[in-house]
Structure formats: C-alpha cells, structure tokens
One Martini backbone bead per residue (centre of mass of N, CA, C, O) as a GRO file, in nm:
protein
   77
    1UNK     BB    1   0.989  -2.598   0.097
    2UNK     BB    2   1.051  -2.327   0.296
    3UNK     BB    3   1.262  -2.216   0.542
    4UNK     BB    4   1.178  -2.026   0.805
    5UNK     BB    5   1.349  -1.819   1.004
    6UNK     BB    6   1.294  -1.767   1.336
    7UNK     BB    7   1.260  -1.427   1.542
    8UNK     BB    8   1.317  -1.257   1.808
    9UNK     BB    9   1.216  -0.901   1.818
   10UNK     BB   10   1.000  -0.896   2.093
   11UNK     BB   11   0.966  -0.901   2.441
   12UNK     BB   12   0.639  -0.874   2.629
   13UNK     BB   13   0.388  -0.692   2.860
   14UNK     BB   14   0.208  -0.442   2.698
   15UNK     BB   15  -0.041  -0.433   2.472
   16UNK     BB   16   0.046  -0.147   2.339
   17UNK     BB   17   0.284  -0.211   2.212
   18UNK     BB   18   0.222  -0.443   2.072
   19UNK     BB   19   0.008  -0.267   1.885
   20UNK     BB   20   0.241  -0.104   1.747
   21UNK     BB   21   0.418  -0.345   1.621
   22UNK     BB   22   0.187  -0.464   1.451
   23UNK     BB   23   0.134  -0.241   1.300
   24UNK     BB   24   0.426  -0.164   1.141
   25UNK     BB   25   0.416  -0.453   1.004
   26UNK     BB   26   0.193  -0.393   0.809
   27UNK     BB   27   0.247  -0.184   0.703
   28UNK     BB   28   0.526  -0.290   0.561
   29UNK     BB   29   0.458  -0.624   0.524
   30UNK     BB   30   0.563  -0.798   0.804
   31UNK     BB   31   0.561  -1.081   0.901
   32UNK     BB   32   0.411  -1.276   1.213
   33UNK     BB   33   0.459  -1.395   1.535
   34UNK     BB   34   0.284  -1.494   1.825
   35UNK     BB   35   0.387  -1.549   2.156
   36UNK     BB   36   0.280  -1.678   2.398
   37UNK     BB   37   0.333  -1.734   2.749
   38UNK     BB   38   0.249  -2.000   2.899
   39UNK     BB   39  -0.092  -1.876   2.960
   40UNK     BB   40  -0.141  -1.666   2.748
   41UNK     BB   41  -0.342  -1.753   2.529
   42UNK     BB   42  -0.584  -1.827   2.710
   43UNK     BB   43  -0.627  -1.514   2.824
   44UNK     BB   44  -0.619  -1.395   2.536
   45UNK     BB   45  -0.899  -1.546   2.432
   46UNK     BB   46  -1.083  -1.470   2.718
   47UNK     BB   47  -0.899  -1.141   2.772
   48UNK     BB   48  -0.715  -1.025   2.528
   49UNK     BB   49  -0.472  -1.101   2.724
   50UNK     BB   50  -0.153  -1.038   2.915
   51UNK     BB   51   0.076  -1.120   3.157
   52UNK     BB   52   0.302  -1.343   3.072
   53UNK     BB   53   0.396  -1.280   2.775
   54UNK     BB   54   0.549  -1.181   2.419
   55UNK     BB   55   0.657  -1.315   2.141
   56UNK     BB   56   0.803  -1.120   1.857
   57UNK     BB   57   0.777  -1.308   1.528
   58UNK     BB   58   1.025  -1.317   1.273
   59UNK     BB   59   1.207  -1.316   1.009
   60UNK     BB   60   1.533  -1.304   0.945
   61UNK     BB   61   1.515  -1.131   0.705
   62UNK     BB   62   1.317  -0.933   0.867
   63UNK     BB   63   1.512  -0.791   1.117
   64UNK     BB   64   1.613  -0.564   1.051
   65UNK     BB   65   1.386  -0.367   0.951
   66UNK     BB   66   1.238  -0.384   1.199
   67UNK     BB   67   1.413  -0.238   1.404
   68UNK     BB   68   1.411   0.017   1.268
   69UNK     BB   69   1.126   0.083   1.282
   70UNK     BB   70   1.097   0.080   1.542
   71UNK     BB   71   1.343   0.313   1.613
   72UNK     BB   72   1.122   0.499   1.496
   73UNK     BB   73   0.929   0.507   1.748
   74UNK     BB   74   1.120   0.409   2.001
   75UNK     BB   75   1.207   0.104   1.987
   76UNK     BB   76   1.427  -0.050   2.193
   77UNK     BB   77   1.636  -0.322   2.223
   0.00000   0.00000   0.00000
C-alpha cells in the first residue's frame, strides 16, 4: 500500500466556505478529508456544523493544484 502524506489545505471555521472548498475539490476531483477540531465531529453530527474548526486535508501530491482552484474562487492562502 502506498503512504499518502496529507496536508492541511485551509482551517476554517465558516460552514460556507467549507462548502465552496469542497464543491471546487469534488468538481476537480482532488479527495480530501475533513478533520474537526475539539468536539467539532460531534456537534458536526449532531448539529450538521462546528463553531470549533474544521481543517481540510489534501494529499501532498494535490496541494499546489488544490490552492490555485481556492485562489481562482478568490480564497486566500
């Protein structure tokens, strides 16, 4: 198997952009994983969102191509 190195893409704590960054990585087809922050899963769940922080994680290999979409949509570094 081989070793993915993931890499903090954007920590947020915004729901909506949240759901920009995740629209833009699906249309290209960049997988990603959402990590909350705290008890940020479970209010996720609970509550459908976090107030604690959300960090999405890219593979390093999709990390450049990754920034350049956000700052295409205009989502700084």
């Amino acid at each position: 198997m081989d070793d993915i190195n993931l890499v903090i893409l954007r920590s947020i704590s915004n729901e909506i952009e949240l759901a920009m960054i995740k629209d833009i990585l699906e249309d290209n087809k960049i997988s990603y994983i959402i990590k909350d922050q705290g008890a940020g899963g479970y209010m996720r769940i609970i509550g459908g969102g976090s107030i604690f922080g959300t960090d999405v994680m890219v593979a390093e290999a999709d990390y450049e191509q990754a920034i350049t979409l956000l700052e295409s949509i205009g989502i700084e570094q």
